[in-house]
MMTF fields as JSON, N, C-alpha, C and O atoms, coordinates in Angstrom:
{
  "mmtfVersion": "1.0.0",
  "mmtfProducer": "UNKNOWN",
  "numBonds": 391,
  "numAtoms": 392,
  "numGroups": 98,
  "numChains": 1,
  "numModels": 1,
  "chainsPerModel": [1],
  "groupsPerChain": [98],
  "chainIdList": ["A"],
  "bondAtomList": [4, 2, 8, 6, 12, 10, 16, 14, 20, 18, 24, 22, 28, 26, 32, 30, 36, 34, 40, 38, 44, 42, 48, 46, 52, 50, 56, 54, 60, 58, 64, 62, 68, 66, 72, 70, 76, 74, 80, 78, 84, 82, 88, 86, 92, 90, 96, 94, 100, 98, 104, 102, 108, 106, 112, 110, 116, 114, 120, 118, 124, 122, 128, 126, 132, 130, 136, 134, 140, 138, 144, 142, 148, 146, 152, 150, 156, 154, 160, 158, 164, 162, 168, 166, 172, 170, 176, 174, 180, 178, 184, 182, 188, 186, 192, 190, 196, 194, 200, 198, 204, 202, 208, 206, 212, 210, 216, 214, 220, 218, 224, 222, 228, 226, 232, 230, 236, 234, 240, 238, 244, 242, 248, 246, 252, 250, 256, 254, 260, 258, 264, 262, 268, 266, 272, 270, 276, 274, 280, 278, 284, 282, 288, 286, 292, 290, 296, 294, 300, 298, 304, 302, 308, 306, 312, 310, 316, 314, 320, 318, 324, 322, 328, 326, 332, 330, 336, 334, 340, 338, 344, 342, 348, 346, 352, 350, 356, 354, 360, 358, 364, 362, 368, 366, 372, 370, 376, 374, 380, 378, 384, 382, 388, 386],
  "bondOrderList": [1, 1, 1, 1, 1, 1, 1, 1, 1, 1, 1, 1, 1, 1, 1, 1, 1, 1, 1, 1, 1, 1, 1, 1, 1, 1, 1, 1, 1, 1, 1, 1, 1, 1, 1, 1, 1, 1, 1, 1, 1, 1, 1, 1, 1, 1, 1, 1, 1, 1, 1, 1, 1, 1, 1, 1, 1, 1, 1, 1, 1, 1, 1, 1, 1, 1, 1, 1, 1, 1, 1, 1, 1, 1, 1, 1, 1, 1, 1, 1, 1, 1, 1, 1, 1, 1, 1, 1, 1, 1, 1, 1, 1, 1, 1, 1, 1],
  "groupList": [{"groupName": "UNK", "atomNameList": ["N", "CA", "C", "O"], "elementList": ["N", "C", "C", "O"], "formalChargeList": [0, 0, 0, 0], "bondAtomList": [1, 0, 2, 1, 3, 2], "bondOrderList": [1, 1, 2], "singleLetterCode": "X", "chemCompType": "L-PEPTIDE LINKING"}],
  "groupTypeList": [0, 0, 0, 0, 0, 0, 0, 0, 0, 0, 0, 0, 0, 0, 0, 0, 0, 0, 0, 0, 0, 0, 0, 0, 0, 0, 0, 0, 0, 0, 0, 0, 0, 0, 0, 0, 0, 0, 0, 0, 0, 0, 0, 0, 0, 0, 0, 0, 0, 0, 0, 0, 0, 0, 0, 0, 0, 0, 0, 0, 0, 0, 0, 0, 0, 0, 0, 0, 0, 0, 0, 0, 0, 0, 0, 0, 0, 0, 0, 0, 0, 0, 0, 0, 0, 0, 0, 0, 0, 0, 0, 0, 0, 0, 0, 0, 0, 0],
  "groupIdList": [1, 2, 3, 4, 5, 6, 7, 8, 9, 10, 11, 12, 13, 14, 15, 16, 17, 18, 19, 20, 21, 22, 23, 24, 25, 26, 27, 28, 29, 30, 31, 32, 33, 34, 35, 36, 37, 38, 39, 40, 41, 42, 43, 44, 45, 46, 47, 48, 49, 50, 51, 52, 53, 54, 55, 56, 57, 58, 59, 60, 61, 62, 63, 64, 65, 66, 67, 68, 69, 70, 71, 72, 73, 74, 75, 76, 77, 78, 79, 80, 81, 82, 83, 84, 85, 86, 87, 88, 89, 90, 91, 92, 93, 94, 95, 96, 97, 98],
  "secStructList": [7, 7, 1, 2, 2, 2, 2, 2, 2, 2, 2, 2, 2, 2, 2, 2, 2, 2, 2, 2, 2, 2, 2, 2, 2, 2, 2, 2, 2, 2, 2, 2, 2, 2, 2, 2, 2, 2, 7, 7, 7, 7, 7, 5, 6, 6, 5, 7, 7, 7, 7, 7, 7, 7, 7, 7, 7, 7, 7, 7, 7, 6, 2, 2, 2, 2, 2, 2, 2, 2, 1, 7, 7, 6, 6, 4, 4, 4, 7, 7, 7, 7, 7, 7, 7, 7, 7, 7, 7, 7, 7, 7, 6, 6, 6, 6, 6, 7],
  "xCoordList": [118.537, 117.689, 118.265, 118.354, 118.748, 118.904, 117.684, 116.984, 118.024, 117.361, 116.212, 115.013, 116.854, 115.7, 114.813, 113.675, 115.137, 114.013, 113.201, 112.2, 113.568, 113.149, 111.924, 110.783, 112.16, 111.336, 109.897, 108.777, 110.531, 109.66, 108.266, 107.155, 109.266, 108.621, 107.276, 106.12, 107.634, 106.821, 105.816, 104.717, 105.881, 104.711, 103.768, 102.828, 104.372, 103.925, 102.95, 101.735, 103.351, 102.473, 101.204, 100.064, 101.551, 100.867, 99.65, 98.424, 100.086, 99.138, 97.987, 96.759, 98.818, 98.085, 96.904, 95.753, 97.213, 96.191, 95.799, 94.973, 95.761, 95.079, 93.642, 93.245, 92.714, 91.488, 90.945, 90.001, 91.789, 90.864, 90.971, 90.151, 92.392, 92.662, 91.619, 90.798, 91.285, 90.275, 88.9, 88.446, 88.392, 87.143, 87.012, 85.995, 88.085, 88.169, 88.154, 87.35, 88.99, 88.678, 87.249, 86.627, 86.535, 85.125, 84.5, 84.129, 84.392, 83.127, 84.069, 83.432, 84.864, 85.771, 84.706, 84.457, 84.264, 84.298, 82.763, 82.282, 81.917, 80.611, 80.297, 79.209, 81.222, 80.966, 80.947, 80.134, 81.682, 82.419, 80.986, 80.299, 80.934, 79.478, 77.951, 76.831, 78.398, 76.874, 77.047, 75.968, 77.883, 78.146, 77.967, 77.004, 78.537, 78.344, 76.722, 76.319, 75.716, 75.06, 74.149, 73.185, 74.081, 72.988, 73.138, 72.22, 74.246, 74.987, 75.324, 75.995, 74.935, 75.206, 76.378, 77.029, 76.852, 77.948, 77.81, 77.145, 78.515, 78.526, 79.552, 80.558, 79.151, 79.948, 80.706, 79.91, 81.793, 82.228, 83.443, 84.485, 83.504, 84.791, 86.176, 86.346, 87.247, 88.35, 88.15, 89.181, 86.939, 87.272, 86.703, 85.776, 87.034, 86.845, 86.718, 87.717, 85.058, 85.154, 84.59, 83.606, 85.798, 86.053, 85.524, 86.13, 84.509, 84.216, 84.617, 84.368, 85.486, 85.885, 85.339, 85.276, 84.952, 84.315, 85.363, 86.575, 84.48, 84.915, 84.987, 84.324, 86.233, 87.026, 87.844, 88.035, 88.197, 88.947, 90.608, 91.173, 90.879, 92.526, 93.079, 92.652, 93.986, 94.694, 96.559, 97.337, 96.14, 97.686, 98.216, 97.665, 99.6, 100.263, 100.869, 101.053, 101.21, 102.239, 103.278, 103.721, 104.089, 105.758, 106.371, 107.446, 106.473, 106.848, 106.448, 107.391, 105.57, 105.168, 106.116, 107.228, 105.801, 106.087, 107.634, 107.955, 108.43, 110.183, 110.04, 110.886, 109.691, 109.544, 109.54, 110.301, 108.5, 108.145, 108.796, 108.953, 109.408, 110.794, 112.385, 113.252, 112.22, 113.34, 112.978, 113.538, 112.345, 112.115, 111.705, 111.578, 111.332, 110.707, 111.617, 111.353, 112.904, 113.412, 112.97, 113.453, 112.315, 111.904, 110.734, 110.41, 110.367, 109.334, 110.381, 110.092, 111.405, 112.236, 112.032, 111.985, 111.96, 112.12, 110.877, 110.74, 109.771, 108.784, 108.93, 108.047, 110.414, 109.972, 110.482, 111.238, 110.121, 111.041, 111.604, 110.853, 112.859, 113.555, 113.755, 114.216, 113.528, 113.632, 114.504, 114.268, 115.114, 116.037, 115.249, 115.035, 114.87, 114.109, 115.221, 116.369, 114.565, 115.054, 114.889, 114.186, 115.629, 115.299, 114.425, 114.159, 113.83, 112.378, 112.609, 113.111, 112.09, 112.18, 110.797, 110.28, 109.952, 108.601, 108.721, 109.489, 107.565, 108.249, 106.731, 105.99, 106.243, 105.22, 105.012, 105.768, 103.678, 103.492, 103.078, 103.304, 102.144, 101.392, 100.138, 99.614, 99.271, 98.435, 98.131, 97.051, 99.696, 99.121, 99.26, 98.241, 100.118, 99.706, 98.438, 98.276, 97.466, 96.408, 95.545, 94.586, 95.947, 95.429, 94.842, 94.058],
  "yCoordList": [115.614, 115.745, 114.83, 113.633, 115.345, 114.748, 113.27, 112.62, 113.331, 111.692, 113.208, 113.443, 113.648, 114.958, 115.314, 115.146, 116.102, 116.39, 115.539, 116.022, 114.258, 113.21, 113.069, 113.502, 112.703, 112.729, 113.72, 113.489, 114.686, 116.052, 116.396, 116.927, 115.645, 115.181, 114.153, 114.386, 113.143, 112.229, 112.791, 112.758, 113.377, 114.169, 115.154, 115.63, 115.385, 116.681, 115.613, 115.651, 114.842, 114.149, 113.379, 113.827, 112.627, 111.735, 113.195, 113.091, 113.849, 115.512, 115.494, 115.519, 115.446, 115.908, 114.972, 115.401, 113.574, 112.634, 112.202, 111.41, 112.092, 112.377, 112.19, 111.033, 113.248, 113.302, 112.064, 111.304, 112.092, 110.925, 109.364, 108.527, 109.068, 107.89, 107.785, 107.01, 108.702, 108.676, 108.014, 106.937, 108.869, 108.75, 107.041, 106.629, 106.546, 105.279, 104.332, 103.401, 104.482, 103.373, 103.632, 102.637, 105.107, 104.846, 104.15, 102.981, 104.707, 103.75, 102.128, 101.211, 101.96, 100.633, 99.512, 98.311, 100.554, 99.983, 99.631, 98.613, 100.776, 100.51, 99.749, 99.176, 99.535, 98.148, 97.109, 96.439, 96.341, 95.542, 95.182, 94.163, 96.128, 95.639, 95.646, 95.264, 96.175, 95.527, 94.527, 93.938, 93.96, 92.602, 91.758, 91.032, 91.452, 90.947, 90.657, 89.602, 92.101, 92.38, 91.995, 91.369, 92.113, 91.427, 90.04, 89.48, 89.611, 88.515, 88.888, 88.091, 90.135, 90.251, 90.489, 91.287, 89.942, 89.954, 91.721, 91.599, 92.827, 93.624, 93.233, 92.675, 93.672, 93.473, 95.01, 95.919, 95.217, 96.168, 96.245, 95.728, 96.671, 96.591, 96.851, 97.957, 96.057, 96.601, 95.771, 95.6, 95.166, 95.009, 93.679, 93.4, 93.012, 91.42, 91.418, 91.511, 91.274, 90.649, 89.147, 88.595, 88.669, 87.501, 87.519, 88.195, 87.072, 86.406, 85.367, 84.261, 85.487, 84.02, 83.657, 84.574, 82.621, 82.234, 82.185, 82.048, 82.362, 82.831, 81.222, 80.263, 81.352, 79.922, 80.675, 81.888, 79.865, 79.849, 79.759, 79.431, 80.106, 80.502, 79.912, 80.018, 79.376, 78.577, 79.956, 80.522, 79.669, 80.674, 80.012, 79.486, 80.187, 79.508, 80.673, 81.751, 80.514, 80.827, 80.878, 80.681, 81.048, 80.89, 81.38, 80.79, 82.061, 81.852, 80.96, 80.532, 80.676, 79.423, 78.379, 78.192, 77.723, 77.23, 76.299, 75.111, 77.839, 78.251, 77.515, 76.628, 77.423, 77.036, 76.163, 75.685, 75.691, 73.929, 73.003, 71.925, 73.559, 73.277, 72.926, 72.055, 73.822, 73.646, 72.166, 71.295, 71.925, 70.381, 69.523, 68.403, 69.847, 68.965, 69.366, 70.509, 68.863, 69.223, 68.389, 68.899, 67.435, 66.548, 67.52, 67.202, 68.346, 69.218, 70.57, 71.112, 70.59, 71.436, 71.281, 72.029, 69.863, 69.623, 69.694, 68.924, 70.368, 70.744, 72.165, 72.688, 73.259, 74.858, 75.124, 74.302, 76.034, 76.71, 77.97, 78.855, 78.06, 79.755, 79.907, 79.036, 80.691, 81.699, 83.173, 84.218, 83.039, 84.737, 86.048, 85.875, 87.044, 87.748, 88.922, 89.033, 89.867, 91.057, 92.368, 92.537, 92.925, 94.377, 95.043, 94.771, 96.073, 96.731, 98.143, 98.485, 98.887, 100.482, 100.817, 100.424, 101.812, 101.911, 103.844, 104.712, 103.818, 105.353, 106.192, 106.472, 106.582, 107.156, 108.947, 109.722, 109.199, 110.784, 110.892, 110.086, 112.37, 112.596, 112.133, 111.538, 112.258, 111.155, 109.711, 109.156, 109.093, 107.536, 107.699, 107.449, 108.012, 108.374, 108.123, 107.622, 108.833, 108.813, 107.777, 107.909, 106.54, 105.915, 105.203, 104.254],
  "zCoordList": [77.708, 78.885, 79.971, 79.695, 81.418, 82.526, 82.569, 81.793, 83.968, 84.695, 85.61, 85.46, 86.155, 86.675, 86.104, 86.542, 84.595, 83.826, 82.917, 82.389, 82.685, 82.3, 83.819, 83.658, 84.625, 85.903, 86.367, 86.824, 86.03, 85.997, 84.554, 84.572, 83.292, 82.356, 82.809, 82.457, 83.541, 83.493, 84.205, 83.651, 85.441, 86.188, 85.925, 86.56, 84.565, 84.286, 83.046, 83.245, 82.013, 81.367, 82.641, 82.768, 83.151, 84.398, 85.112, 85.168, 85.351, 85.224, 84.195, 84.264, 83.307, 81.951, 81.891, 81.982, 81.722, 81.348, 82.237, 81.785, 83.64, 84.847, 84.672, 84.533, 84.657, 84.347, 83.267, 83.482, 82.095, 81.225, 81.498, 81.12, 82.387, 83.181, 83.651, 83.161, 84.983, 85.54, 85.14, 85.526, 84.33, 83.266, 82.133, 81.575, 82.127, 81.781, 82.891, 82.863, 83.899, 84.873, 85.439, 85.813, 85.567, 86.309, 85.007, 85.113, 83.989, 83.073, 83.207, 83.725, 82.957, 82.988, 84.212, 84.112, 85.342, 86.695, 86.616, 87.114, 85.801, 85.376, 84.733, 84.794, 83.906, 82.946, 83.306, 82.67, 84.385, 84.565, 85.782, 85.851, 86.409, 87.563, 86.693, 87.031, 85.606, 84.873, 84.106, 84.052, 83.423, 83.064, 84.22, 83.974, 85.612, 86.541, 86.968, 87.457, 86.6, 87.558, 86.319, 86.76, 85.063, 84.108, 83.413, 82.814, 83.543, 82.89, 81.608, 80.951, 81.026, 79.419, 79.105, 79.78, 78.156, 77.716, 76.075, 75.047, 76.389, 74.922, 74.338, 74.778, 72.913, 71.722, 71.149, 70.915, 70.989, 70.684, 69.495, 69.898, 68.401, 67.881, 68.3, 68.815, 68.195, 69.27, 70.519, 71.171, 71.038, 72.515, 72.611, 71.852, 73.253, 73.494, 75.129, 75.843, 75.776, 77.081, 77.147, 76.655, 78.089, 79.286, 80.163, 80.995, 80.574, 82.043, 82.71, 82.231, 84.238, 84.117, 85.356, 86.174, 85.686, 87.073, 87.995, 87.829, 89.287, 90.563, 90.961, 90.566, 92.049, 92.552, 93.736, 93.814, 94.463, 95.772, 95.2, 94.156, 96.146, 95.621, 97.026, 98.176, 96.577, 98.288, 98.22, 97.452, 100.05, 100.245, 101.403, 102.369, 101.025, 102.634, 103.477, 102.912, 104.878, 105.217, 105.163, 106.294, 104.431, 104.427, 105.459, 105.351, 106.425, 107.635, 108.731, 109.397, 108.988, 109.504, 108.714, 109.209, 107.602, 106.915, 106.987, 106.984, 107.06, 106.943, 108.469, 108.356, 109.292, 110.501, 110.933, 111.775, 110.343, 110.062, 109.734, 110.307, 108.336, 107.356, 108.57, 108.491, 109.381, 110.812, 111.114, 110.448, 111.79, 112.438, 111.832, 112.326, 110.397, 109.322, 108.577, 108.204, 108.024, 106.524, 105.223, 104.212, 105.003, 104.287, 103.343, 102.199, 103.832, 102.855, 101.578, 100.512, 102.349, 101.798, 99.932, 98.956, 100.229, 98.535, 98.074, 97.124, 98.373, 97.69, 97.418, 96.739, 98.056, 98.194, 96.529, 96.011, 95.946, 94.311, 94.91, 95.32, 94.965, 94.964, 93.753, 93.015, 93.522, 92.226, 92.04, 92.646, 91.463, 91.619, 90.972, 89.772, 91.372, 90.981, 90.367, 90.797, 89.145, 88.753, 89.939, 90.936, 89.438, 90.666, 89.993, 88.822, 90.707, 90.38, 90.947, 92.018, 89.904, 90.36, 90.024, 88.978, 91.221, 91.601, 91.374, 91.787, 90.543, 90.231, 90.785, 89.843, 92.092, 91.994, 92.284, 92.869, 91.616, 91.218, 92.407, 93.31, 92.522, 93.862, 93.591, 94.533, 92.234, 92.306, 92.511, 92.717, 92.375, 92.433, 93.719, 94.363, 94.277, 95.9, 96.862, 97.974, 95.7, 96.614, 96.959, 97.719, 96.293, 95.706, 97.245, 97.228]
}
């Protein structure tokens, strides 16, 4: 099998199970706002829920930042570069819609 029909494969499965994806993330989504919304925690075999408390999350600018870093180099030694892997993004016409 090609890289084409390998491709065509996947759309055509991603098709298929479509609908029951679906049908898991809505009850998924129901669940998740009635735990929130009663505090109860269910018990299920197979499934283990976590609640974790809500907290503030801090974000910077990094362009600003990179900027700053110009007339200020003394912060430099706080930045981490990191080398990242390459990434291939493979989407259907459903995730599309998203």
């Amino acid at each position: 099998m090609n890289l084409n029909e390998k491709l065509a494969q996947l759309v055509a499965m991603r098709a298929e199970i479509a609908p029951a994806v679906e049908a898991i993330k809505t009850l998924e989504k129901e669940i998740k706002q009635e735990i929130l919304t009663t505090g109860e925690i269910p018990k299920a075999d197979g499934a283990k829920v976590t609640v974790r408390a809500g907290g503030e999350r801090k974000y910077w600018d990094g362009r600003a930042l990179e900027g700053f870093a110009a007339v200020h180099p003394e912060i430099l030694q706080f930045r981490t570069i990191r080398p990242t892997n390459p990434s291939i993004i493979i989407r259907t016409e459903k995730s599309r819609e998203k």
